[in-house]
Each structure stands twice: as structure tokens, then as C-alpha cells.
C-alpha positions as CSV (number, residue, x, y, z in Angstrom):
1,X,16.9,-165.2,187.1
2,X,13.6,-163.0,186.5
3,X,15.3,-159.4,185.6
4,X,12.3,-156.7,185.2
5,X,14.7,-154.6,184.6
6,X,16.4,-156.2,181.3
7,X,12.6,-157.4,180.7
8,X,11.9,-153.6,180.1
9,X,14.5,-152.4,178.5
10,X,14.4,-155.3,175.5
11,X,10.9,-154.2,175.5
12,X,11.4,-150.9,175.3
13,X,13.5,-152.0,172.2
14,X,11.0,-153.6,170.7
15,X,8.3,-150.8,170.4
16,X,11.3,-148.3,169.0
17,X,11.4,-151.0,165.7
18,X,7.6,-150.9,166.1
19,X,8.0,-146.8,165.9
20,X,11.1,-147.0,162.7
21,X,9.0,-149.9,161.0
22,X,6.0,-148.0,160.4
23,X,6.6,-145.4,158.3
24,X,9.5,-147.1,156.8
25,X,6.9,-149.3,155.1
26,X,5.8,-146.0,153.2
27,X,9.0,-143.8,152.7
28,X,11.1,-147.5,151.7
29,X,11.0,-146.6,147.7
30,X,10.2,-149.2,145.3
31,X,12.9,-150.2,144.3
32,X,14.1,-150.8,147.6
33,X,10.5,-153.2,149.0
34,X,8.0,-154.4,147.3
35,X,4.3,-154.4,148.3
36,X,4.3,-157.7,150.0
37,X,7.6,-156.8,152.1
38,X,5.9,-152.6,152.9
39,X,2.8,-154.7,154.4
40,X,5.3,-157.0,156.7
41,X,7.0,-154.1,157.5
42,X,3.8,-152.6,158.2
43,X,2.1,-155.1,160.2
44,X,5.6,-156.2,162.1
45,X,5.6,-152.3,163.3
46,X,1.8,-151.8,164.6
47,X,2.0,-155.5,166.5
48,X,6.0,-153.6,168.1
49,X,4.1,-151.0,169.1
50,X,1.1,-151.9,170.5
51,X,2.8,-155.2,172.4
52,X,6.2,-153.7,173.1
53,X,4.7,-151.0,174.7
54,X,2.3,-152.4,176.9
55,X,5.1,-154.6,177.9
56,X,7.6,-152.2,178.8
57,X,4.9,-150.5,180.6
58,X,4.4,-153.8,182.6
59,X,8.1,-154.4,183.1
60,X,8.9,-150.8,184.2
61,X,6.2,-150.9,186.9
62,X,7.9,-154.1,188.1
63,X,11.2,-152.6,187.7
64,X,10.3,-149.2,190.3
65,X,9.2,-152.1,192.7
66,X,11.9,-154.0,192.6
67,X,14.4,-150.3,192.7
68,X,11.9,-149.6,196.1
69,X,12.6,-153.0,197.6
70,X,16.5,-152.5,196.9
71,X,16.7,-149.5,198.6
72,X,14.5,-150.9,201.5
73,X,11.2,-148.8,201.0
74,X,8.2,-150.8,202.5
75,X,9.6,-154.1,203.7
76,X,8.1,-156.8,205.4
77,X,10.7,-159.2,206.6
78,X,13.9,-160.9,204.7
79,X,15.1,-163.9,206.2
80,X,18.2,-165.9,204.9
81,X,17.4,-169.8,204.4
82,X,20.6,-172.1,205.0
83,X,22.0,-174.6,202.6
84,X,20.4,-177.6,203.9
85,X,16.8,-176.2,204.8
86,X,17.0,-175.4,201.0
87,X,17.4,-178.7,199.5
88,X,14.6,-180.0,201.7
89,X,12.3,-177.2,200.3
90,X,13.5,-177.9,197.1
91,X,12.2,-181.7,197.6
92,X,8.9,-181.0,198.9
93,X,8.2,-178.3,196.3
94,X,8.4,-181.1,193.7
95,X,6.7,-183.3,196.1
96,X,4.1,-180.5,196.1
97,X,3.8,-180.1,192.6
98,X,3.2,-183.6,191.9
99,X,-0.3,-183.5,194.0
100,X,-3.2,-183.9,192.0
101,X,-5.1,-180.2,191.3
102,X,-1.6,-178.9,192.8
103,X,-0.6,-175.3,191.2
104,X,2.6,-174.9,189.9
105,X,5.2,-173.0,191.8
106,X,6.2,-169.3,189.8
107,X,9.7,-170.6,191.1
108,X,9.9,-173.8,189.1
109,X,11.1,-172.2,186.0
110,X,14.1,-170.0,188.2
111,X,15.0,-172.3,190.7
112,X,18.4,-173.3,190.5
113,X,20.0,-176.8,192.6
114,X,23.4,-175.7,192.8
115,X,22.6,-174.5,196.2
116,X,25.2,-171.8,197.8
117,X,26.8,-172.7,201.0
118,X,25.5,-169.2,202.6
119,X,22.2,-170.2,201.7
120,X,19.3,-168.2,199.8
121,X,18.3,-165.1,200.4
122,X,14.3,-164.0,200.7
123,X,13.3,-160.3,201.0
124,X,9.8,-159.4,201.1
125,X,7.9,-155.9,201.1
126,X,4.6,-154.8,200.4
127,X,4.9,-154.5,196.9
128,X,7.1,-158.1,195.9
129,X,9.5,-160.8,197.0
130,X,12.9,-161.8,196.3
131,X,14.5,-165.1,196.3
132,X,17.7,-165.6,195.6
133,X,17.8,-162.8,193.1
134,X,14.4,-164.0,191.5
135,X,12.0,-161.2,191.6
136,X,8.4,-161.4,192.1
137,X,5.9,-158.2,191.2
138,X,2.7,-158.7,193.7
139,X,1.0,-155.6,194.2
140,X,-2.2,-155.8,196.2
141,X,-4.6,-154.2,194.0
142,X,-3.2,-155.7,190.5
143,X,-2.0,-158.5,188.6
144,X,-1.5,-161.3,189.5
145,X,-4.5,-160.8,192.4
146,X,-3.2,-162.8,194.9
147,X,-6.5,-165.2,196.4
148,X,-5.3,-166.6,199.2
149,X,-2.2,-166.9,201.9
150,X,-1.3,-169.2,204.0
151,X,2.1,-170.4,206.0
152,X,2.1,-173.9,206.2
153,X,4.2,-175.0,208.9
154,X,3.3,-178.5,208.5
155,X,6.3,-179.6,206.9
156,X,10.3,-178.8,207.2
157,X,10.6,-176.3,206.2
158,X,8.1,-174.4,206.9
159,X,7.0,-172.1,203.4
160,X,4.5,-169.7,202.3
161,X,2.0,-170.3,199.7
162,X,0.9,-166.9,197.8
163,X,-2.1,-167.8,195.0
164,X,-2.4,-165.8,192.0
165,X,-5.1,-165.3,190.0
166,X,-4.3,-163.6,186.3
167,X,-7.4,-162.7,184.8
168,X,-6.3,-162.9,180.8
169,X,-8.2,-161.7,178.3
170,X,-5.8,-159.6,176.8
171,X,-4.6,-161.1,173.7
172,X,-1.2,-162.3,172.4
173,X,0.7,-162.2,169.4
174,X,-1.3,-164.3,167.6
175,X,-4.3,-162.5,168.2
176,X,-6.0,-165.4,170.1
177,X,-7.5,-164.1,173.8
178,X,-5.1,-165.2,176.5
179,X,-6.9,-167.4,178.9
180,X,-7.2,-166.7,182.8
181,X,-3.9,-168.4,185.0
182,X,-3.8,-169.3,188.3
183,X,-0.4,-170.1,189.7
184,X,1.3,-170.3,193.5
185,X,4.4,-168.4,194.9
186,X,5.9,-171.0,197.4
187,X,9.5,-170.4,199.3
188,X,10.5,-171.5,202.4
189,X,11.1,-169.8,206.0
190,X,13.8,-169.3,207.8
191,X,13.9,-171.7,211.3
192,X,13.7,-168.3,213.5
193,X,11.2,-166.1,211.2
194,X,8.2,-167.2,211.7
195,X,6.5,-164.4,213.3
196,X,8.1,-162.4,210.5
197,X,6.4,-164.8,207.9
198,X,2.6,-164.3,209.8
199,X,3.1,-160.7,209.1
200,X,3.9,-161.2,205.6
201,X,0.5,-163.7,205.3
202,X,-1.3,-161.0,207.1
203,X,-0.1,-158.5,204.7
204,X,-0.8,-160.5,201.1
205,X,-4.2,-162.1,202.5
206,X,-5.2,-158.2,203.1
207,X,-5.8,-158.8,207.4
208,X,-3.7,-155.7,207.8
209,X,-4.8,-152.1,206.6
210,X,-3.8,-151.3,203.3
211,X,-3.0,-147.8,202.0
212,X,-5.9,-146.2,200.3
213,X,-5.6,-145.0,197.1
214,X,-7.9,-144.2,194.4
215,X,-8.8,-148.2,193.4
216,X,-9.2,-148.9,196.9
217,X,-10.0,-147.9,200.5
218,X,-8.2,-150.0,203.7
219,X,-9.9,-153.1,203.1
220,X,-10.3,-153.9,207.1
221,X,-13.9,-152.8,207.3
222,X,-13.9,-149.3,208.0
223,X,-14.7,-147.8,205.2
224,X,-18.3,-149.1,203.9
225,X,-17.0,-148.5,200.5
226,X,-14.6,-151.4,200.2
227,X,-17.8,-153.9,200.4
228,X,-17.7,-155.9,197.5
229,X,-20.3,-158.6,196.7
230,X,-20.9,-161.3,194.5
231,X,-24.3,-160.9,192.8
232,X,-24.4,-164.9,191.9
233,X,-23.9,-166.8,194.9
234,X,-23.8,-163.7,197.5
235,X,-20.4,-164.1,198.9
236,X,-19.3,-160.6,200.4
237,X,-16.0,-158.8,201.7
238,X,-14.0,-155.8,202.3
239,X,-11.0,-157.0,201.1
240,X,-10.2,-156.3,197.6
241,X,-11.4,-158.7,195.3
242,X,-11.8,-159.1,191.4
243,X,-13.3,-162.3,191.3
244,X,-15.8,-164.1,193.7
245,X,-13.8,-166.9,195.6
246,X,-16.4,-169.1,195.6
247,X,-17.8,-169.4,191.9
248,X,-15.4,-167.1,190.1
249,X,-18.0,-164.1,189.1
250,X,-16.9,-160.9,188.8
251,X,-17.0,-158.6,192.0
252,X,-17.3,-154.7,192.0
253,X,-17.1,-152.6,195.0
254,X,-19.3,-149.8,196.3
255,X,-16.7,-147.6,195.4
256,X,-16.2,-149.1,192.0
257,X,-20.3,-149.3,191.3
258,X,-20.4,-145.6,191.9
259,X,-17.0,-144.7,189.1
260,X,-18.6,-147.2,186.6
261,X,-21.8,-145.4,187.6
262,X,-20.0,-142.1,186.5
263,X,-18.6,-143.6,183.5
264,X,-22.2,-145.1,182.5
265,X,-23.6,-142.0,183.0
266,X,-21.3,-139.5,180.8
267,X,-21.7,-142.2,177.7
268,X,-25.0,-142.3,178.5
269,X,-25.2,-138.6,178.1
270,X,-23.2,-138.4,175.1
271,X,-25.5,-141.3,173.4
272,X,-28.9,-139.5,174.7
273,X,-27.2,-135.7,173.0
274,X,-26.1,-137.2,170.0
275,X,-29.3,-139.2,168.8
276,X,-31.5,-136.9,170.6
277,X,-29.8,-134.3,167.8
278,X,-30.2,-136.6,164.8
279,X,-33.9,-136.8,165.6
280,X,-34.7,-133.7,166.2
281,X,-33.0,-132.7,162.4
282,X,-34.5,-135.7,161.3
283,X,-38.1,-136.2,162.1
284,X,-39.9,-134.3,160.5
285,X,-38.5,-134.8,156.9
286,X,-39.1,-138.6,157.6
287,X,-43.0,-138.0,159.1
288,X,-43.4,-136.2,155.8
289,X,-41.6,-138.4,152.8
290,X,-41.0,-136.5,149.4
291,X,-41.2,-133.5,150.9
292,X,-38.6,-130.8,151.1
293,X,-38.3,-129.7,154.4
294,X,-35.4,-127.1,154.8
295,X,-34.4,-127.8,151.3
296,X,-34.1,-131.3,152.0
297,X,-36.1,-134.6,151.8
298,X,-36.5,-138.0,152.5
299,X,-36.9,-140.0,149.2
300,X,-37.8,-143.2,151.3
301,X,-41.6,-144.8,151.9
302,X,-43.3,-144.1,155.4
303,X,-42.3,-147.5,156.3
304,X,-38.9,-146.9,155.9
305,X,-39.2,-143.9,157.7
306,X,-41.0,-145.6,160.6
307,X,-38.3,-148.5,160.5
308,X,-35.4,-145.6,161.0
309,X,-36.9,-143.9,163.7
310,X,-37.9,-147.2,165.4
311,X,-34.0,-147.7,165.6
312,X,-33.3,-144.3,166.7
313,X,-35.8,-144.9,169.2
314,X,-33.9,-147.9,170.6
315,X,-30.5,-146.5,170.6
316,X,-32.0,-143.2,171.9
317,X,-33.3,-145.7,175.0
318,X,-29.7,-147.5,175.4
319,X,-28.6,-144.0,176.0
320,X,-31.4,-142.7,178.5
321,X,-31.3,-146.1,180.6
322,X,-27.2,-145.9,180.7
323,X,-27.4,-142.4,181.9
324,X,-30.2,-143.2,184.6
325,X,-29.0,-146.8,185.4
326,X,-25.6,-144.7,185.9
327,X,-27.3,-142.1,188.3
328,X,-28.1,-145.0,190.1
329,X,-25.2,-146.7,190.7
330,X,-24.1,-143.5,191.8
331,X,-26.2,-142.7,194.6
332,X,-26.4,-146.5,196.0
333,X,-22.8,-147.9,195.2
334,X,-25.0,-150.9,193.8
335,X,-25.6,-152.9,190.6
336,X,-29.3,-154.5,189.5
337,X,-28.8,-156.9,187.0
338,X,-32.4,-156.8,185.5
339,X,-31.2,-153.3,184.0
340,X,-28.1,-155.8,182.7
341,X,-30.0,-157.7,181.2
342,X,-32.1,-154.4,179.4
343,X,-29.1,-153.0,178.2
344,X,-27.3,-155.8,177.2
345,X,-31.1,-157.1,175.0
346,X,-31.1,-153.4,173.6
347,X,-27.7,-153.8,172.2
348,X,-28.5,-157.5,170.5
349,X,-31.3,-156.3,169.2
350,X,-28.8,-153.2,167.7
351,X,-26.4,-156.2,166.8
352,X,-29.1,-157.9,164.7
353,X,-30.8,-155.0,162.8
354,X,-27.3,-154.1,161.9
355,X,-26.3,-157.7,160.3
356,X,-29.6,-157.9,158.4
357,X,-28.9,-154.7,156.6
């Protein structure tokens, strides 16, 4: 059964070998490692570090949910399913995940067949479910992003189908990007819980009000901030959404336009400052080569000196059109992705003068 709580503490261990491994690799004295067994050690102890603790970060936020559920902070609905309504979810979930383009159930890898005669046990609250033990971390605004909801009442038993949507991107052990996931949390309803189930597909398809917090307002409409819209095919909503449903693209917010806006603008500033201070120092010993200018000089050719202040001139523009693209995006809560496309030319063309050095 899925343990967050063991999950975290063996990662936990992990990033203290990281922590002992690192400067082991230089205090170790030579008679004791060699060169090729300091680097291991070396290497073993950044890769503990940096992966044990972004785990055990994970895991402990998974742990405090699963701690608020048990003590019976924001829940939903818990049902019991009986012996026998088991086994026939059992059967239609591999029926299920036998359909072609099916996704595959987060419970295949914990379910167990040796069904107990009480039955299974499913607790649900606003920030995960349990079944039968098996804990599931699904906050709203987070990963996995849960898509789509639905309680499908079709069959016997009836179940509820949660997609998630892991973005990846993040990368492994092996250094190689971890591609995006999708994946479906199916488990079945009790016989007398289905108006409890509807409020938990209300709750994870974001129909009901959610809390606002700083990533997020309610999500029901109210607040104009929550629109988010896709700037490839047009699709828009107030519920929170990473990626466009309908061709995948990524979706920002008002709210989150005007915080990258922010964030654009302060590097923006910091760009403009800087190389606006290297040109001011540096112009005019480059406008005049070979001579000294403050008891310094540029021993270069005018050309050179043009082709130096040409790239100043660029990065000096990345700066100014961050900072005023970023104003922008502060006062409308929009993107324009003409200024994109600027930005993003003005840092290839950075790219390529800096390879042909």
C-alpha cells in the first residue's frame, strides 16, 4: 500500500547520505579513496541531495494531507464498498483497462484480490482519497492536475473516474527530462452514496467554490481574475487550468499574467541597470580606440568596437522590452505573443553571436 509517510522518511534518508557524502569526498584522506572513488562519492552526494530532497519535500506534503484526512479535516464523503460490489469493480476495471486509448488506473499497481469480507473502505476529502489504505495526494491546484471528473453510473458498480495530468519536465536520475503522464483514479461507489459521490465530482471538476489562495481565486466565475485562456485555439475558463483541454497549450490566468508580469518586469529592470551601467563606463573608450580614457583604453579596431556595442545594444533591448512587456502584463492581466516572439528572436540572436565566438 502507497505510504507517503515511509515514502518521506526513506527520502529524507536519502538526502542526509547526499549531505555526509559530499564533503566526505574531500576530507576521506588518500590513503583511505582514491580519485576515481572521491568523484563517486562526490557525484553520488549532489544527485542525494538535490533528488532526495525534492522528494521528501513531495512526500511530506502528501504526508500533512493524508495526517488532515485521518483526523477528518476537509472531508467529502467516505463510503464502505461490500465484498461482492468489490470483485465486480475489480472485473470491470480490467475490462476498462483493456479499452483501446483507455488510461491506466493509479490503483492497478496497489490493488489487492484478496478481498476482505467487511469490504473496502473509501474516504475522500478535498485534498485526496483513500482506498483501502491506498492513499492518493490530489490537490486542486497541483500535481497531478486533475482534467476531468465524471461518475459513471453506467455499470455495477457505479465508480468515479479522476484524470490526471503530470506535466513532467523535471528530470530523473539519469538526467534525461521526464516526459508529461496522464493517468485515471477509478474506485467504485457504495450502492447508497451516490449523492455523496456527485459532490465529490463537483468538488475535483472545480463546479464548487474553491478556497482562494495566492495561486488561485474561487474558480466559479466571480472573480474576473481566474479567466484563463488559450492563446492557440481560444478555449477559455475560470476553473484552474495548466494546460488547454482541447490542444494541450499552456494556459495562464489574469492573475498569473499580472505575477509573471511582475517577475518580467524586475529582471527586466535588473538587465536594463546592469548593461545600461556597462555602457555608460564603456562607450566612450570604445567610440575613441587607443585612447586612454580614465587611464584606460580600448586596444580593439572601431569595428570591433561597433560589433560590442551592437550586442550591448541588443541585450540592452531584451531588457527594456521585458520590463515594458512586463508593465503590460500587469496592467491588462494579458499576454501578446508578437512580443513572444521579439523576445524569444532577441535571445537566438544572443544564442548565436555567443556560439560564433
Amino acid at each position: 500500500m502507497r505510504n507517503p509517510h515511509r515514502s518521506r522518511n526513506i527520502s529524507l534518508a536519502f538526502f542526509t547520505s547526499g549531505i555526509v557524502a559530499v564533503p566526505a569526498a574531500f576530507l576521506l584522506p588518500e590513503a583511505a579513496a582514491g580519485d576515481t572513488a572521491r568523484g563517486i562519492l562526490f557525484v553520488y552526494g549532489l544527485m542525494a541531495i538535490m533528488f532526495g530532497g525534492m522528494s521528501a519535500l513531495i512526500h511530506h506534503s502528501e504526508a500533512r494531507a493524508k495526517d488532515s484526512l485521518l483526523r477528518g479535516e476537509d472531508i467529502l464523503a467516505r463510503w464502505r464498498v461490500d465484498a461482492a460490489s468489490w470483485r465486480a469493480f475489480l472485473t470491470l476495471n480490467h475490462q476498462l483497462n483493456q479499452e483501446p486509448g483507455a488510461l491506466p488506473n493509479e490503483l492497478n499497481f496497489n490493488l489487492r484480490k484478496d478481498v476482505p469480507a467487511g469490504g473496502v473502505d473509501v474516504i475522500v476529502s478535498r485534498t485526496g482519497v483513500e482506498i483501502d489504505g491506498d492513499f492518493h495526494h490530489l490537490p486542486i491546484r497541483g500535481t497531478p492536475e486533475i482534467t476531468h471528473a465524471e461518475l459513471n453510473s453506467r455499470a455495477a458498480p457505479s465508480f468515479i473516474e479522476l484524470w490526471l495530468y503530470y506535466p513532467g519536465g523535471s528530470y530523473g536520475a539519469s538526467g534525461i527530462p521526464q516526459p508529461s503522464r496522464r493517468r485515471a483514479l477509478r474506485f467504485p461507489v457504495a450502492a447508497r452514496a451516490q449523492s455523496d459521490a456527485e459532490r465529490v465530482v463537483a468538488h475535483y471538476s472545480g463546479s464548487l467554490p474553491g478556497k482562494p489562495d495566492f495561486f488561485h481565486g474561487p474558480g466559479d466565475g466571480t472573480d474576473a481574475e481566474d479567466l484563463g485562456k488559450c492563446y492557440v485555439c481560444g478555449y477559455e475558463t475560470y476553473k484552474y487550468r495548466s494546460h488547454c483541454p482541447r490542444c494541450g497549450t499552456m494556459m495562464q490566468s489574469r492573475r498569473w499574467s499580472r505575477r509573471f508580469g511582475w517577475g518580467l518586469f524586475v529582471c527586466g529592470l535588473i538587465i536594463t541597470c546592469l548593461i545600461g551601467a556597462v555602457i555608460y563606463f564603456t562607450a566612450p573608450m570604445m567610440l575613441r580606440p587607443g585612447v586612454s580614457i580614465g587611464g584606460t583604453r580600448f586596444s580593439g579596431t572601431a569595428g570591433q568596437a561597433r560589433f560590442i556595442l551592437g550586442i550591448f545594444g541588443i541585450v540592452a533591448t531584451f531588457g527594456m522590452t521585458a520590463m515594458l512587456y512586463g508593465l503590460w502584463q500587469i496592467r491588462t492581466g494579458r499576454r501578446d505573443k508578437r512580443v513572444i516572439y521579439f523576445v524569444v528572436g532577441l535571445g537566438a540572436v544572443l544564442w548565436l553571436i555567443a556560439m560564433g565566438m
